[in-house]
C-alpha positions in Angstrom: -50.9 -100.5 -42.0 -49.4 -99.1 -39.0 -46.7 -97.1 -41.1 -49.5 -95.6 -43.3 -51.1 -94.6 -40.1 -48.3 -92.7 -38.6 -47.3 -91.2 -42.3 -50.8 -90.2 -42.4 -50.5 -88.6 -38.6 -47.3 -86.2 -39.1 -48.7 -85.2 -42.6 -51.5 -83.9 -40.5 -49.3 -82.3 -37.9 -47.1 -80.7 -40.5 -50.8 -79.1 -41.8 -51.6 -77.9 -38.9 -48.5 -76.1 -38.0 -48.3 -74.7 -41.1 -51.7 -73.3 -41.0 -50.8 -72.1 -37.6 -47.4 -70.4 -38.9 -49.6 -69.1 -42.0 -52.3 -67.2 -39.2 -49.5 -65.7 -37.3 -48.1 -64.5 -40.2 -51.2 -63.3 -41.3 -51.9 -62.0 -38.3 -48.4 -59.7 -37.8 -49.1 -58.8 -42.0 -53.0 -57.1 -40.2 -51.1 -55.9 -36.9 -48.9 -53.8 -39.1 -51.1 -52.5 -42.0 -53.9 -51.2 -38.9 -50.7 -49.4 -37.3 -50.1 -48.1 -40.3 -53.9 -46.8 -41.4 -54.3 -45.7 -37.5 -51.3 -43.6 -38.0 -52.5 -42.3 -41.5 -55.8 -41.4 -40.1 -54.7 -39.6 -37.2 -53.1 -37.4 -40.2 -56.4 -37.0 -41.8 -58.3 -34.0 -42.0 -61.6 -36.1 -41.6 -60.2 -38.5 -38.6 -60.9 -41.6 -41.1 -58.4 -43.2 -43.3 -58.1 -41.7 -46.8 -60.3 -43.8 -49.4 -58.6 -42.6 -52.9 -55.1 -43.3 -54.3 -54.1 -39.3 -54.1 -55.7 -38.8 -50.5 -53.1 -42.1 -49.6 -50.8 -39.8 -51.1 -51.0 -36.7 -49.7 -51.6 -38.3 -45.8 -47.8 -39.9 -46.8 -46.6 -36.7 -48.2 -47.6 -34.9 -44.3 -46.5 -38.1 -42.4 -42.8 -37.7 -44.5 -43.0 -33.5 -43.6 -43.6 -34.4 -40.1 -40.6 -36.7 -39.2 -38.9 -34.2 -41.4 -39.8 -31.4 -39.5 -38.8 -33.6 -36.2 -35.5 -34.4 -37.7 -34.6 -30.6 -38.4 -35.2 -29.5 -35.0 -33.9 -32.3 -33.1 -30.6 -31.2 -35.2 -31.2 -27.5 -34.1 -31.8 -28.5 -30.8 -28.4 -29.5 -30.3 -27.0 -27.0 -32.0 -28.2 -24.8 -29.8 -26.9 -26.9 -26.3 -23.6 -26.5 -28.3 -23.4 -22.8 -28.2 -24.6 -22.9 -24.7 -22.0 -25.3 -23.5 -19.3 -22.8 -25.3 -21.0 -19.9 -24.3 -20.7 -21.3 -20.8 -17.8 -22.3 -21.0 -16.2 -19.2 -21.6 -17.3 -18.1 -18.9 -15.4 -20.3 -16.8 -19.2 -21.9 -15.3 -17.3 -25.7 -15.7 -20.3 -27.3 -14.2 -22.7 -25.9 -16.5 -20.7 -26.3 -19.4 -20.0 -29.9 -19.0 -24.4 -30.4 -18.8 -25.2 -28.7 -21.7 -22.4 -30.3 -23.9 -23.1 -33.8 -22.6 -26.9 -33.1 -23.6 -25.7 -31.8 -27.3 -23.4 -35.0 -27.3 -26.7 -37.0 -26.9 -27.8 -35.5 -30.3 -24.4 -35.2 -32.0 -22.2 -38.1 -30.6 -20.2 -38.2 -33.6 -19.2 -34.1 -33.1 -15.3 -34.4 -32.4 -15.6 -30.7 -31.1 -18.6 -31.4 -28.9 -16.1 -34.4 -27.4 -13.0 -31.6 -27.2 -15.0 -29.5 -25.0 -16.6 -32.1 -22.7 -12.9 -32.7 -22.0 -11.8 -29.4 -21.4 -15.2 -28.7 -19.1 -15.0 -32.1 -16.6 -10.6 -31.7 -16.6 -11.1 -28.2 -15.3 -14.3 -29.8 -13.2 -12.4 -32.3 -11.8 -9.6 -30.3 -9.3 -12.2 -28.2 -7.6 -11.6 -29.0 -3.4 -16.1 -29.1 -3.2 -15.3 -32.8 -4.8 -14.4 -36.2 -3.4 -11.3 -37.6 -4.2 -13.7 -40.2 -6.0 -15.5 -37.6 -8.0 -12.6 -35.7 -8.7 -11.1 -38.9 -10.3 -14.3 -39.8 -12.1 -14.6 -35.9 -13.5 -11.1 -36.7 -15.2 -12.0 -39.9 -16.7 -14.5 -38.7 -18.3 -12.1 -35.7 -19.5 -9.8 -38.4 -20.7 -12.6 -40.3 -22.2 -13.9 -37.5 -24.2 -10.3 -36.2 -25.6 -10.1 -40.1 -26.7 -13.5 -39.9 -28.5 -12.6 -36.9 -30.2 -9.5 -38.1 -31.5 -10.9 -41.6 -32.8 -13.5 -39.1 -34.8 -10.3 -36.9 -35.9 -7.3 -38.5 -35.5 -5.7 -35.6 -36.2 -7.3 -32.9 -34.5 -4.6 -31.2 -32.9 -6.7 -29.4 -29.8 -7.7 -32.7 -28.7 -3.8 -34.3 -28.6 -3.0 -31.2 -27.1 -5.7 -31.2 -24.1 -5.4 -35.3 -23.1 -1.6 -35.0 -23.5 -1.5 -31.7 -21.0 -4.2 -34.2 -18.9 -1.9 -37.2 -19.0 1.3 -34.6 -17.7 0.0 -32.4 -15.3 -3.0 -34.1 -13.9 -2.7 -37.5 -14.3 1.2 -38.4 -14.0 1.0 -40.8 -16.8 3.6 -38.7 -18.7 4.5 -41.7 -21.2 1.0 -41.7 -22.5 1.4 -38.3 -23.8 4.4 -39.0 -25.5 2.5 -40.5 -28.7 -0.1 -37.6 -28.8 2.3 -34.8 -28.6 4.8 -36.1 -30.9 2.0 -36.2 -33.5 0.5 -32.8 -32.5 4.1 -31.3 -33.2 4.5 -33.1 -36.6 1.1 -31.3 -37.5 1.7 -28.3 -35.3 5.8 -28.1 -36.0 6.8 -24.6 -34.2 4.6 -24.7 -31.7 6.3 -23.8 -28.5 3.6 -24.8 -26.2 3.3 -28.1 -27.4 6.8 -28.7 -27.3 7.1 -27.6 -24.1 4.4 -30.5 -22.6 6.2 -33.3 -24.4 9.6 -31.8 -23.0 8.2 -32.0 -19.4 6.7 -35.7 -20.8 10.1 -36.7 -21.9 11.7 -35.5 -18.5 9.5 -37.6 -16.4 9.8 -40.8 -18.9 14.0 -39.9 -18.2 14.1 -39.0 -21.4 17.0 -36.5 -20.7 18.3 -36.1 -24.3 15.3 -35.6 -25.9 13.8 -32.8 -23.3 17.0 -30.9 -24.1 17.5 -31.1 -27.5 13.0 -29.8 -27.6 14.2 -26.7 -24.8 16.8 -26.1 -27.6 14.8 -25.7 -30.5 12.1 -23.4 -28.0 15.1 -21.3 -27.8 16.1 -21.0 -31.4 12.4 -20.3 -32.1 10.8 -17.8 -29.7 11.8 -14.0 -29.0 9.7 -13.9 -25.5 12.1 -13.3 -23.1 9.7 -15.1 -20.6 9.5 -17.8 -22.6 13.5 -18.3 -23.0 13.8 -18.1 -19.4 11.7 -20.8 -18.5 13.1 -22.6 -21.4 16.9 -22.1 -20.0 15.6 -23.0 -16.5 14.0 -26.2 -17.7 16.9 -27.5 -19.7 19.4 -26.8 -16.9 17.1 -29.3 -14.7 17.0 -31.8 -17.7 20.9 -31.7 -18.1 21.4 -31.8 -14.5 19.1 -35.0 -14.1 20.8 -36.3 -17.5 24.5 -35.8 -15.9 23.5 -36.7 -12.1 
C-alpha cells in the first residue's frame, strides 16, 4: 500500500510540472506572437493589427523594407566615415583621422583598408611630444594592432606588411619581427627598393650582416637615383664594416 501511495504521489508531481513547463511554454509562445502583432500594428495604416491574409502581407512586406532601408544606410554610413578618415588623413589631421576610421571600423570591422589606415593614423599619432610616454605607447599598439588586423583579413596585402614592418624598425626596435613581413612583401613586391631597404636596416639590427649587403647590392643594380645609390653605398659600407669588425 505504501509503494502505491508514493507511485501515485510522484505521478502527480511529474503532472504538475509538466503542466507548469506546458504554461511557460505557452506563455513565451503569447509573449512572442503580441511582440510580434504590436510591432505589425505600429506598421499599420489604421494603428490595429491587420485582420486579412494580404493586409498580414503587406504590414510584412514594409516591416522587411524597413530593416532594409536601415541596413542600406547603416552601410553608407560608414562609407562615408571612410572617406572622411582618408580625406582627413591626407591632410595630415592624425587625430581626426584615427576618430572617424575607428567609427567606420565599428560598421565595417572586416575592411582590411579601414584596419591599414587606423594604423597609419595612431603610428603617426603616437610620436607627437603633447603625449605621455603612456599614450604615446598605447597610440602604437593600437597602430600595431590594426596593421595585424588588416593582414589576418589579407594576408597578402602588401601596404599593411609594409606599414607594421617600417613600425616594428623605426619605432618599435623589434627589428626581427619585421623580418617575416618584409620578406613576404618583397616576394609579392620583388623590385621594390623601399621595401628592401627596411628589411636591410631589419637584417642589420638582427646582425644579419650578409644578408643586408647582399639586399644594398641588388638596390644598387636596380635603381638609377643617384640619391638613392648613395645612401645605398653608405648603408652597405656600415653593414660590411659591422660584418668585418
Amino acid at each position: 500500500m505504501m509503494t502505491r501511495k508514493k507511485t501515485g504521489k510522484s505521478v502527480v508531481v511529474l503532472i504538475v510540472l509538466a503542466a507548469a513547463l506546458a504554461a511557460l511554454f505557452v506563455g513565451r509562445k503569447i509573449a512572442v506572437r503580441n511582440s510580434l502583432a504590436a510591432r505589425i500594428a505600429a506598421l499599420s495604416p489604421r494603428g490595429a493589427p491587420p485582420q486579412t491574409i494580404e493586409d498580414l502581407r503587406k504590414a510584412i512586406s514594409l516591416y522587411e523594407a524597413k530593416i532594409e532601408g536601415h541596413v542600406k544606410d547603416a552601410a553608407q554610413t560608414g562609407v562615408y566615415w571612410k572617406i572622411l578618415g582618408s580625406r582627413l588623413l591626407d591632410k595630415k589631421l592624425h587625430g581626426e583621422a584615427l576618430e572617424a576610421l575607428e567609427e567606420a571600423a565599428r560598421y565595417y570591422p572586416e575592411d582590411e583598408t579601414i584596419q591599414y589606415l587606423i594604423g597609419v593614423s595612431a603610428g603617426n599619432l603616437a610620436p607627437s611630444e603633447y603625449f605621455s610616454p603612456g599614450e604615446q605607447e598605447e597610440h602604437y599598439r593600437v597602430s600595431e594592432q590594426a596593421y595585424l588586423r588588416a593582414i589576418a583579413i589579407d594576408g597578402r596585402y602588401s601596404k599593411a606588411l609594409y606599414g607594421l614592418s617600417v613600425l616594428y624598425v623605426f619605432n618599435l626596435n623589434r627589428p626581427a619581427d619585421a623580418v617575416p613581413y618584409m620578406e613576404l612583401f618583397l616576394d609579392i613586391n620583388k623590385n621594390d627598393t623601399d621595401g628592401m631597404f627596411v628589411l636591410a636596416a631589419a637584417y642589420y639590427l638582427t646582425e644579419q650582416y650578409q644578408a643586408s649587403v647582399d639586399l644594398y647590392d641588388r638596390i644598387l643594380g636596380l635603381t638609377r637615383d643617384a640619391q638613392v645609390k648613395e645612401q645605398a653605398e653608405q648603408n652597405k659600407q656600415r653593414a660590411m664594416d659591422a660584418w668585418y669588425g
